[in-house]
C-alpha positions in Angstrom: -19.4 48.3 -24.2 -15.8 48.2 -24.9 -13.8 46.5 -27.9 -11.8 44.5 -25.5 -15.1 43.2 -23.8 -16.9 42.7 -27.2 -13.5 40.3 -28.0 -14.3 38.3 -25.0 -17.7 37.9 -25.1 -17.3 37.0 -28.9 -14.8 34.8 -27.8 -16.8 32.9 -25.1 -19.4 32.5 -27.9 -17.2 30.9 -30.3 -15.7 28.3 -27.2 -19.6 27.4 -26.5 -20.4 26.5 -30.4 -17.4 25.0 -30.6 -18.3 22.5 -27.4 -21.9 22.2 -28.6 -20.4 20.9 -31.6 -17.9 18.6 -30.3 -20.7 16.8 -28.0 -23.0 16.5 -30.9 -20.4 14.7 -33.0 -19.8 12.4 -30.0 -23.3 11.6 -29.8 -23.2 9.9 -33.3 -23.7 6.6 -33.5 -20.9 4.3 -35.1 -23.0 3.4 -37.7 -22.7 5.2 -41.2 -23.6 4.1 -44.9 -20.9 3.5 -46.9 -21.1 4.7 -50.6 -22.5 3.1 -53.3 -25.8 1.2 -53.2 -28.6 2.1 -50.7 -30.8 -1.1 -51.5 -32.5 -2.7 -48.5 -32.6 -6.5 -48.1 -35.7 -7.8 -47.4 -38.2 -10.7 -47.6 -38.3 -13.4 -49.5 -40.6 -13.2 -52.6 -42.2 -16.4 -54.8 -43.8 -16.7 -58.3 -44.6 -20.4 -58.1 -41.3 -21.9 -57.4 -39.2 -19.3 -58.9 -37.7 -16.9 -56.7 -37.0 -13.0 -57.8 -37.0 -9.3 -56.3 -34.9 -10.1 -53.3 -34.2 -14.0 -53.8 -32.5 -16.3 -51.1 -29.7 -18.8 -51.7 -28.8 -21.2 -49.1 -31.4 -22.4 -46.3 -34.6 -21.4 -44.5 -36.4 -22.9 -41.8 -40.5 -23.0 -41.3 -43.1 -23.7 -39.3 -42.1 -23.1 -36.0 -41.4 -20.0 -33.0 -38.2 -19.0 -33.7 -36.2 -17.0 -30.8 -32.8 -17.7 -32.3 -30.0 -18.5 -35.2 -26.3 -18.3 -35.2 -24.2 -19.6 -37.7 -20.5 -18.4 -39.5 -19.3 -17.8 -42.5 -15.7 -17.7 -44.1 -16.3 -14.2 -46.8 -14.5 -15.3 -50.1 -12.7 -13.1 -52.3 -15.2 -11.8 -54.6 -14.5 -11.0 -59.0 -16.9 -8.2 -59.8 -18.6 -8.6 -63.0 -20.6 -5.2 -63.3 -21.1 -2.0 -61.0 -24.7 -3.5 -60.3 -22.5 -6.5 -58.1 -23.7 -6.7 -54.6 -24.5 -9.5 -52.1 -24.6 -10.5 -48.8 -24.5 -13.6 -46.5 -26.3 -13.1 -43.5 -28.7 -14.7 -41.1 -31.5 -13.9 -39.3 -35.6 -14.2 -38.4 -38.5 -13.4 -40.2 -38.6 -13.0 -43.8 -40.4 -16.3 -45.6 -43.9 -15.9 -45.0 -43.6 -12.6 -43.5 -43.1 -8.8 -43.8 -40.0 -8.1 -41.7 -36.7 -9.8 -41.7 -34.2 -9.6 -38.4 -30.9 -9.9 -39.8 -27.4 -9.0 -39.6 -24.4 -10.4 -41.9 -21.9 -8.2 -44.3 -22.1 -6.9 -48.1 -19.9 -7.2 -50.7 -20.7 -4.3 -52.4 -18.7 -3.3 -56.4 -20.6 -0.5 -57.3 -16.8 1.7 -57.3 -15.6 -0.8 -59.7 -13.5 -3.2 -57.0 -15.2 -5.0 -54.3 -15.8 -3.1 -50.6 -16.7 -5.6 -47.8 -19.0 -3.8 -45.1 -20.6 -5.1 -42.0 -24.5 -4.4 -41.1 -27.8 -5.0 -39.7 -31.1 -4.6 -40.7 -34.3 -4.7 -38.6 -36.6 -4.4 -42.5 -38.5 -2.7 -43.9 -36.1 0.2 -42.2 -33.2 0.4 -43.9 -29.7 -1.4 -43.7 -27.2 0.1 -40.7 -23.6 -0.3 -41.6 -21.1 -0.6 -38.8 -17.6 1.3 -39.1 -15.7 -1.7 -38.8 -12.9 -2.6 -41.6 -13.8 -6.0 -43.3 -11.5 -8.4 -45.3 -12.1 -11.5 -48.1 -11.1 -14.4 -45.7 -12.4 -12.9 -42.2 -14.3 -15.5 -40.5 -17.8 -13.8 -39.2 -20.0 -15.2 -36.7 -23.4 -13.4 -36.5 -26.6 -14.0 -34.4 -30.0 -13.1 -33.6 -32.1 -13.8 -30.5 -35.6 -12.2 -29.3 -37.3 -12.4 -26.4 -40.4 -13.4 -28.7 -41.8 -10.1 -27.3 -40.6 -7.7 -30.2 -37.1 -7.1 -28.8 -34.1 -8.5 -30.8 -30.8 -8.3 -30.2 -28.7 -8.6 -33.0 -24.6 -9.4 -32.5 -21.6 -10.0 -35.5 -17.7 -10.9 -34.5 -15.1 -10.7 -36.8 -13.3 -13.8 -35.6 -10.2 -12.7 -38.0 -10.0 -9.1 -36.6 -11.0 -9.7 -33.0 -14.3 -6.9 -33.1 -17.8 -7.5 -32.0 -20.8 -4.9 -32.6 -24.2 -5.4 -30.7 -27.6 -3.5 -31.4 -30.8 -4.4 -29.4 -33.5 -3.5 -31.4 -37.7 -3.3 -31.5 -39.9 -4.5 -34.0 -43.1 -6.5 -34.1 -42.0 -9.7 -35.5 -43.7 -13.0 -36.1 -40.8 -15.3 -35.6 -41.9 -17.7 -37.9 -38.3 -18.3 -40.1 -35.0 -18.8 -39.4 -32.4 -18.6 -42.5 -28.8 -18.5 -43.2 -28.6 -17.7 -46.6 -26.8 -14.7 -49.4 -28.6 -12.5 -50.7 -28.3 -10.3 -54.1 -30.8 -6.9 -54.1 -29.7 -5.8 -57.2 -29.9 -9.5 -59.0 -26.5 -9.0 -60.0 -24.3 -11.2 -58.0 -20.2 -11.2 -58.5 -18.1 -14.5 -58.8 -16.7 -16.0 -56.6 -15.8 -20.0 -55.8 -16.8 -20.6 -52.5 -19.0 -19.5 -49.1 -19.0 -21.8 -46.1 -21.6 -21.4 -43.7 -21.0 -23.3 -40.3 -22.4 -24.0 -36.8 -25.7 -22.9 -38.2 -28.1 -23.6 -34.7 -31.2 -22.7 -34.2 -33.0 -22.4 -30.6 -30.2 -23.4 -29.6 -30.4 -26.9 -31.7 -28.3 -27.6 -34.9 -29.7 -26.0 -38.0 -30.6 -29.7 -39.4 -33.1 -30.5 -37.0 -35.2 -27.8 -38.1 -36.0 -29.3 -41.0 -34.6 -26.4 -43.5 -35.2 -26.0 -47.2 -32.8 -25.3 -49.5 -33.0 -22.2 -52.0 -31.0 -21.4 -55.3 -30.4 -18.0 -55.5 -28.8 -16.7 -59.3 -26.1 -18.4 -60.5 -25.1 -19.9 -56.7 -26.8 -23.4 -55.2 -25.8 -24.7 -51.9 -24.2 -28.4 -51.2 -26.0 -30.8 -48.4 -26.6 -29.4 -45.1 -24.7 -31.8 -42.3 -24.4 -30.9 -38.4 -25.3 -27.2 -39.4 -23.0 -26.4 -42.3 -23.0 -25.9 -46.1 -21.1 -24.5 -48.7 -22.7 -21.6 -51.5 -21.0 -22.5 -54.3 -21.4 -21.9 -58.6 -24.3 -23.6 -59.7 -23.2 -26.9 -61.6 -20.3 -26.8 -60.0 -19.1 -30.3 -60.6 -17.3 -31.4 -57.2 -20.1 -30.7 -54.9 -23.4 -33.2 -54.9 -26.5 -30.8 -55.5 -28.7 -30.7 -52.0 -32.2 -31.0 -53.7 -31.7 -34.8 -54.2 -32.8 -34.7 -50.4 -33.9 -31.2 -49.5 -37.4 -30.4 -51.0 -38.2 -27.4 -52.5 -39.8 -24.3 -50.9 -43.4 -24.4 -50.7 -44.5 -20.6 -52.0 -44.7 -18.4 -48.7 -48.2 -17.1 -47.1 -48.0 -13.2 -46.7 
């Protein structure tokens, strides 16, 4: 065989990988983990009426079939306190009284020492999937998640702020039997910040108050009232704000 057809066929080799490679970076999804934790989010777990090891702060609803939630959120500007700092608000299915959760929402995450905002879902116990998309303090989010009470989910968050929307349909065998908009600290270790505003919380396809939710402190954040489907999370003892629980009863412990 001759050098000069050794060059080519070397040549078309190299053109081949180099294609193979191309398509198989195309064909990977837009959805990466961004640095810094790797905790999952997950159920809610009770000792009596104290929450711990993945505790809730906001409001859950019981005893129904739920095919659906969708609420907002405005994402606050964050202090962290520690590297251990990381929350999320989110909302979602499953969870109290039940081994999976069906959730979507977006972490504050200050494990590099300042806070990085990142949006994600999580179809738990699999872990977290974090979207690409660049996230603000102040976006507005809306975020929902539907089933066809068959084990498919589909789970969709907007960026009202930045104009993007990412959709996943997902599988998993759920029992649908919460519905919860709520933040959520992994690590226990939340950072400061004033305010959260949940709003136009509904679920199938009613507002979140006529499910009867329950509220649920979660470290150093309680939530106000719940009225025509929206709340604040704010500092617990925060003086301007009437505490909830005058009204709302406290969570009864979940069945798992």
């Amino acid at each position: 065989m001759s050098v000069n057809l050794l060059r080519s066929t070397a040549a078309a080799a190299a053109l081949v990988l180099a294609v193979s490679a191309a398509s198989a970076a195309a064909a990977t999804p837009a959805v990466a983990a961004p640095a810094g934790h790797a905790h999952r989010y997950g159920p809610a777990h009770a000792h009596g009426s104290h929450y711990a090891g993945g505790a809730w702060g906001g409001y859950v609803a019981t005893g129904g079939n739920f095919t659906s939630i969708s609420g907002s959120w405005t994402m606050p500007q964050v202090t962290c306190n520690t590297g251990s700092d990381l929350f999320a608000p989110w909302v979602g299915i499953d969870g109290y009284g039940s081994s999976t959760v069906e959730q979507t929402g977006v972490q504050v995450d200050c494990s590099s020492g300042s806070p990085v905002y990142s949006p994600w879902y999580e179809m738990y116990p699999a872990d977290p999937q974090f979207w690409s998309d660049s996230v603000n303090a102040g976006d507005s989010f809306t975020g929902s998640v539907t089933t066809d009470g068959s084990g498919s989910y589909t789970l969709t968050l907007t960026d009202n702020t930045a104009g993007w929307t990412e959709t996943t349909r997902q599988s998993l065998d759920g029992q649908n039997v919460s519905a919860e908009a709520v933040i959520e600290s992994p690590s226990q270790s939340y950072p400061s910040f004033d305010e959260l505003d949940f709003s136009d919380v509904t679920v199938n396809g009613q507002s979140f108050d006529q499910s009867n939710p329950q509220a649920i402190d979660s470290g150093q954040y309680t939530e106000t009232g719940l009225q025509g489907g929206s709340f604040a999370i704010v500092p617990s003892g925060a003086s301007s704000f009437v505490h909830p629980h005058a009204t709302a009863q406290r969570p009864a412990t979940p069945r798992y």
